[in-house]
Chimera marker file (.cmm) of the C-alpha trace (Angstrom):
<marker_set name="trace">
<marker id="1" x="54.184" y="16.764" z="27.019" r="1" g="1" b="0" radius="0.5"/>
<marker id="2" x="50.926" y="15.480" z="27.536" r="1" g="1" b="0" radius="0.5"/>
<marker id="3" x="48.251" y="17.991" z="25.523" r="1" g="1" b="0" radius="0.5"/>
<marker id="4" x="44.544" y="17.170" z="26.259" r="1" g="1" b="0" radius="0.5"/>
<marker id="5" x="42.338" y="17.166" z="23.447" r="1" g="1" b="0" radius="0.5"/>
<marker id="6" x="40.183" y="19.982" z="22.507" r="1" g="1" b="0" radius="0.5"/>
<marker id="7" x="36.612" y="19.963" z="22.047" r="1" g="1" b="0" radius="0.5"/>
<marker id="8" x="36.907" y="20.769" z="18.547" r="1" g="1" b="0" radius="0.5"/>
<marker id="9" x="39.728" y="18.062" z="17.482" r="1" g="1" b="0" radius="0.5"/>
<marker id="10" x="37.528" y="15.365" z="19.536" r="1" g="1" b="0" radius="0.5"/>
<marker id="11" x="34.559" y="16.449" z="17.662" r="1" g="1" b="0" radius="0.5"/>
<marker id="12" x="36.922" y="16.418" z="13.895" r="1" g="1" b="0" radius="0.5"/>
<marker id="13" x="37.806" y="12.918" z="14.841" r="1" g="1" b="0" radius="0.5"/>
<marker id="14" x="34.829" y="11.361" z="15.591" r="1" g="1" b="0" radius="0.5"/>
<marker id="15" x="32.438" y="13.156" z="12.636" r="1" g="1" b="0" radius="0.5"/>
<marker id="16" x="35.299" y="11.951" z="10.148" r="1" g="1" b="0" radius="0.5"/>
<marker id="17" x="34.376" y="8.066" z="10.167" r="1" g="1" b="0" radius="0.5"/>
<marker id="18" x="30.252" y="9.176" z="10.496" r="1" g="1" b="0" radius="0.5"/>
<marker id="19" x="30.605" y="11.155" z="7.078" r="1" g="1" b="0" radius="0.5"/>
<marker id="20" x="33.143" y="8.948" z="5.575" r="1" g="1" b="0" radius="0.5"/>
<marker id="21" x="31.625" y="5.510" z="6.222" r="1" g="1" b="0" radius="0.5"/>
<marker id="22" x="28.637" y="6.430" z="2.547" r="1" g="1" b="0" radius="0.5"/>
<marker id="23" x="31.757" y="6.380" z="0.443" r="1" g="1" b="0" radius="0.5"/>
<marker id="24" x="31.617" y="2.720" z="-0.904" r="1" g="1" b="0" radius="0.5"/>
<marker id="25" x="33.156" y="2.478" z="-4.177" r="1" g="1" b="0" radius="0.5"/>
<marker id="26" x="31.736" y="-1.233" z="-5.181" r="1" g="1" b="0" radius="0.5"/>
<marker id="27" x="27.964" y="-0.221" z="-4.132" r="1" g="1" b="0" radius="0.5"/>
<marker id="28" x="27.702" y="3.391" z="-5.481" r="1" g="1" b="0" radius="0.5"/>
<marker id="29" x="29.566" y="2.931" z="-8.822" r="1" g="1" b="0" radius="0.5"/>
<marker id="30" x="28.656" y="-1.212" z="-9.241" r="1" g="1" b="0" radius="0.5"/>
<marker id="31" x="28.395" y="-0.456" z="-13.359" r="1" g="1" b="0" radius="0.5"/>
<marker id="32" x="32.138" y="0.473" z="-13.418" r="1" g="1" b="0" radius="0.5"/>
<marker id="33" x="33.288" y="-3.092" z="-12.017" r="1" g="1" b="0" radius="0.5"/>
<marker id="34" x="30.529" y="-5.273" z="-13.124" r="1" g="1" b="0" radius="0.5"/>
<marker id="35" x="28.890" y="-4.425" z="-16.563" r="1" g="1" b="0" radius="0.5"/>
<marker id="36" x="26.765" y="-7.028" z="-16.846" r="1" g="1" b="0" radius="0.5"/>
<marker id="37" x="23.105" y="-6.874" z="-15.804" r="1" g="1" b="0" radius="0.5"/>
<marker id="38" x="22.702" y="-8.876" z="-11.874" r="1" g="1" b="0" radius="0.5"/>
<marker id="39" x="20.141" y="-11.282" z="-11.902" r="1" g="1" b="0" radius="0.5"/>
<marker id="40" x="20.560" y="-13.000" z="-8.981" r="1" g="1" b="0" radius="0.5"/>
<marker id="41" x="17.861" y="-14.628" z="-6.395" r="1" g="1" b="0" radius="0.5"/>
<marker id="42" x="17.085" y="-11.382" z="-4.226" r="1" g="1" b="0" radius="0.5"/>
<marker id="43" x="16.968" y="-8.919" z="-7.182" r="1" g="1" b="0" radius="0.5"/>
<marker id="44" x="14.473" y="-11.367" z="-8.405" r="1" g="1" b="0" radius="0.5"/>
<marker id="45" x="13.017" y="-11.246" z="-4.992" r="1" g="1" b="0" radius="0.5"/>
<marker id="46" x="12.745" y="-7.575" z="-5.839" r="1" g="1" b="0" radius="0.5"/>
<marker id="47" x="11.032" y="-7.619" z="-9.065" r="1" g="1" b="0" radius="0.5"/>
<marker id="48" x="9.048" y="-10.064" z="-8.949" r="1" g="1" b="0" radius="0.5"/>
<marker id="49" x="7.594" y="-10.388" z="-5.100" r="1" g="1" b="0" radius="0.5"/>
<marker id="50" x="8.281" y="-12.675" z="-2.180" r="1" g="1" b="0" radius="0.5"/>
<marker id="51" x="7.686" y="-15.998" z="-3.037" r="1" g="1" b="0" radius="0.5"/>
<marker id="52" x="4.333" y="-17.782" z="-0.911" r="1" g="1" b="0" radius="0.5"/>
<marker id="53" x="5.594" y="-20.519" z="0.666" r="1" g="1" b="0" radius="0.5"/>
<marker id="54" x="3.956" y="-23.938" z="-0.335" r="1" g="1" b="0" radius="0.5"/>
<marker id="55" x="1.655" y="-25.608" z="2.498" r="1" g="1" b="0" radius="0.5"/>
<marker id="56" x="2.368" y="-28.738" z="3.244" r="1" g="1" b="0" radius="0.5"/>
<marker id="57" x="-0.468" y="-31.183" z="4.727" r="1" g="1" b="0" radius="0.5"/>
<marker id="58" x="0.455" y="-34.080" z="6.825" r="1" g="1" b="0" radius="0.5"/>
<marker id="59" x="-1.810" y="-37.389" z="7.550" r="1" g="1" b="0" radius="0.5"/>
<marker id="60" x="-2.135" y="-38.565" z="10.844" r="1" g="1" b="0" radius="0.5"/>
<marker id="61" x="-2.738" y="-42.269" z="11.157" r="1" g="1" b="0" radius="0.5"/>
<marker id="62" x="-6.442" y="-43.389" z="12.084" r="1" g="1" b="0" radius="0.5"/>
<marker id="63" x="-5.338" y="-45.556" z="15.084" r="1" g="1" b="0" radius="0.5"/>
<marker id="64" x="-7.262" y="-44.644" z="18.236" r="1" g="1" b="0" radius="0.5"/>
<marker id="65" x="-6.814" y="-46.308" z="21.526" r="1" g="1" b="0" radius="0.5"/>
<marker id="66" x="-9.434" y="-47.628" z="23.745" r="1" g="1" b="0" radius="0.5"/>
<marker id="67" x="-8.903" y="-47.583" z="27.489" r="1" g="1" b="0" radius="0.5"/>
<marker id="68" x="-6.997" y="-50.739" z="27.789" r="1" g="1" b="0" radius="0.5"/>
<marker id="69" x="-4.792" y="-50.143" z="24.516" r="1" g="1" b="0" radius="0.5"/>
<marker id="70" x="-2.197" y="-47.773" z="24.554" r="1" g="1" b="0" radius="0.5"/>
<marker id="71" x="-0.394" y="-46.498" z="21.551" r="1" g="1" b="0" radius="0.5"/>
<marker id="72" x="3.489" y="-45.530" z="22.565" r="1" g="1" b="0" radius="0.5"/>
<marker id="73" x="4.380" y="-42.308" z="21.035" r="1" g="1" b="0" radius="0.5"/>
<marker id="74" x="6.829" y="-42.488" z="17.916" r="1" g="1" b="0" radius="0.5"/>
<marker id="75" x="10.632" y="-41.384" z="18.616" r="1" g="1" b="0" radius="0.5"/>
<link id1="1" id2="2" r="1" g="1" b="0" radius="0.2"/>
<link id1="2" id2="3" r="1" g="1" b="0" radius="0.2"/>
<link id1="3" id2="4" r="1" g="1" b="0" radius="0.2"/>
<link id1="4" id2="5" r="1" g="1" b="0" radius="0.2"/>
<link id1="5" id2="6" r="1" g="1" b="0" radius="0.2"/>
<link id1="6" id2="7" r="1" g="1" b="0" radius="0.2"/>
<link id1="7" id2="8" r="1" g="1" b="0" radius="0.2"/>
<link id1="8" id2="9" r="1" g="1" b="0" radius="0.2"/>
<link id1="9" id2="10" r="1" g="1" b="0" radius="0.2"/>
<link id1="10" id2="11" r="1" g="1" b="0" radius="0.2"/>
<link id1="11" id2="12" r="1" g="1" b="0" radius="0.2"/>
<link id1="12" id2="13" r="1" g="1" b="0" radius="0.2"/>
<link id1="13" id2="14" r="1" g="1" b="0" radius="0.2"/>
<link id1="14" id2="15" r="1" g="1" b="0" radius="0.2"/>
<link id1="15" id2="16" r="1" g="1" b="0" radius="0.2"/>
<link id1="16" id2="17" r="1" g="1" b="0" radius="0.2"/>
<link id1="17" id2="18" r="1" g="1" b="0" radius="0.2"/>
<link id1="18" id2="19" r="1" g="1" b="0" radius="0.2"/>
<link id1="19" id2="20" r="1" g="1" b="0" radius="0.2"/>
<link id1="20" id2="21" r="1" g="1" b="0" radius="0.2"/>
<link id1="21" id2="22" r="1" g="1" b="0" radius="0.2"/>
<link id1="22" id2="23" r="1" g="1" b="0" radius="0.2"/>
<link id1="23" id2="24" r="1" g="1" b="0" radius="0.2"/>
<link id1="24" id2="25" r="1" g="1" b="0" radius="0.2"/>
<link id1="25" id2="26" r="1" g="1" b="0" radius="0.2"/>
<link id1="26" id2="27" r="1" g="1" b="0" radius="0.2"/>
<link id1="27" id2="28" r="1" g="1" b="0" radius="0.2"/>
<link id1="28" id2="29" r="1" g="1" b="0" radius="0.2"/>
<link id1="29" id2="30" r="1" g="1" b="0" radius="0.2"/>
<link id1="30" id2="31" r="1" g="1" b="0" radius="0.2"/>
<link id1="31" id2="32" r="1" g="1" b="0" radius="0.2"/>
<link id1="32" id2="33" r="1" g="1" b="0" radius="0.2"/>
<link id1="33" id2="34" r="1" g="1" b="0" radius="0.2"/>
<link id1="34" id2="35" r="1" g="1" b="0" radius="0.2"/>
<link id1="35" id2="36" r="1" g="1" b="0" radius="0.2"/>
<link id1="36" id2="37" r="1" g="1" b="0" radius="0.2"/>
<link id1="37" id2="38" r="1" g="1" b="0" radius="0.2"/>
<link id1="38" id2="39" r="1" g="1" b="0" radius="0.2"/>
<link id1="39" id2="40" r="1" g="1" b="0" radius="0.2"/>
<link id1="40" id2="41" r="1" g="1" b="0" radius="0.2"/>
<link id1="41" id2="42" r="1" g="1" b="0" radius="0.2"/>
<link id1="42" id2="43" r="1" g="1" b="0" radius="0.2"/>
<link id1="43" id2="44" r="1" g="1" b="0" radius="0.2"/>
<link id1="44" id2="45" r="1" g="1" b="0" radius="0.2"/>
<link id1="45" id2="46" r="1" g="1" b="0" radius="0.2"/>
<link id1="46" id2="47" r="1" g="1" b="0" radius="0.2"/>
<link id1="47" id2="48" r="1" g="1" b="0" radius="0.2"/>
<link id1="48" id2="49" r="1" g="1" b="0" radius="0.2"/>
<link id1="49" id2="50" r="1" g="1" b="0" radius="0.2"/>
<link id1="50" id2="51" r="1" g="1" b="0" radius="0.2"/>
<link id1="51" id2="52" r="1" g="1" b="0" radius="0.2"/>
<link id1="52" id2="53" r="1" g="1" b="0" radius="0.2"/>
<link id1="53" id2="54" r="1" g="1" b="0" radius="0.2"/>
<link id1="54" id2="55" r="1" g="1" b="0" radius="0.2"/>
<link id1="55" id2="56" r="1" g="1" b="0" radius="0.2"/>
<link id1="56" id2="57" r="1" g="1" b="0" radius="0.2"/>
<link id1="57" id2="58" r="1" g="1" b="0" radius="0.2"/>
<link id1="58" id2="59" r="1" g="1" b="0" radius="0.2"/>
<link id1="59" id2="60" r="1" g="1" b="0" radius="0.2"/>
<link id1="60" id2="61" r="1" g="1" b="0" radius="0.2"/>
<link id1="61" id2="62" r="1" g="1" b="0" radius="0.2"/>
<link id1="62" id2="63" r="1" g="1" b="0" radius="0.2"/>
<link id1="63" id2="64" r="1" g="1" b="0" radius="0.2"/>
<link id1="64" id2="65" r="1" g="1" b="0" radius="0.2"/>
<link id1="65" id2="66" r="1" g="1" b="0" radius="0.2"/>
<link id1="66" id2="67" r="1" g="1" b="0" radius="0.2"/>
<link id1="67" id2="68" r="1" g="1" b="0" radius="0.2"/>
<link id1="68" id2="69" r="1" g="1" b="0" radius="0.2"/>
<link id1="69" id2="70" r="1" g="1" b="0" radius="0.2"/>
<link id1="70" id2="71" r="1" g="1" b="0" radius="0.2"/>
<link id1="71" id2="72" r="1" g="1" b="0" radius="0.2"/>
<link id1="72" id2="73" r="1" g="1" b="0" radius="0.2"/>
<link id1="73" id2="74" r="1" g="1" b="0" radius="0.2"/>
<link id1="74" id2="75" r="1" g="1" b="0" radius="0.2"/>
</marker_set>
C-alpha cells in the first residue's frame, strides 16, 4: 500500500506554493478594500526622501586634573 512518489508529483507539489505564494489579494488589489488615498509615515518616506537625522552636540565640562587631583568618572 505504500506508493513512492514520482518525480513529477514531487515536482507538482513543491512548484504549487513557489507560484502561488504572488497571489495576495490585500497588496495587489489595495483600491478594492481601502479607497482612500494612504498617507502614512513610509509612503511619505517615499515621496518625499529619508529624513537627515539632526546632530546633536554635547559639552564636555572644562575640569582638567593635575597630577595630584583626580576626577572620578561619572556613573
Amino acid at each position: 500500500m505504500n506508493q513512492v512518489l514520482s518525480p513529477r508529483h514531487l515536482l507538482a507539489i513543491l512548484l504549487i506554493p513557489i507560484f502561488t505564494t504572488g497571489c495576495t489579494t490585500i497588496e495587489n488589489r489595495r483600491d478594492l478594500y481601502f479607497p482612500q488615498c494612504v498617507w502614512g509615515p513610509y509612503t511619505k518616506m517615499l515621496h518625499k526622501g529619508i529624513p537627515k537625522q539632526k546632530v546633536q552636540s554635547i559639552t564636555l565640562p572644562k575640569e582638567t586634573g593635575g597630577s595630584k587631583n583626580v576626577i572620578k568618572p561619572q556613573g
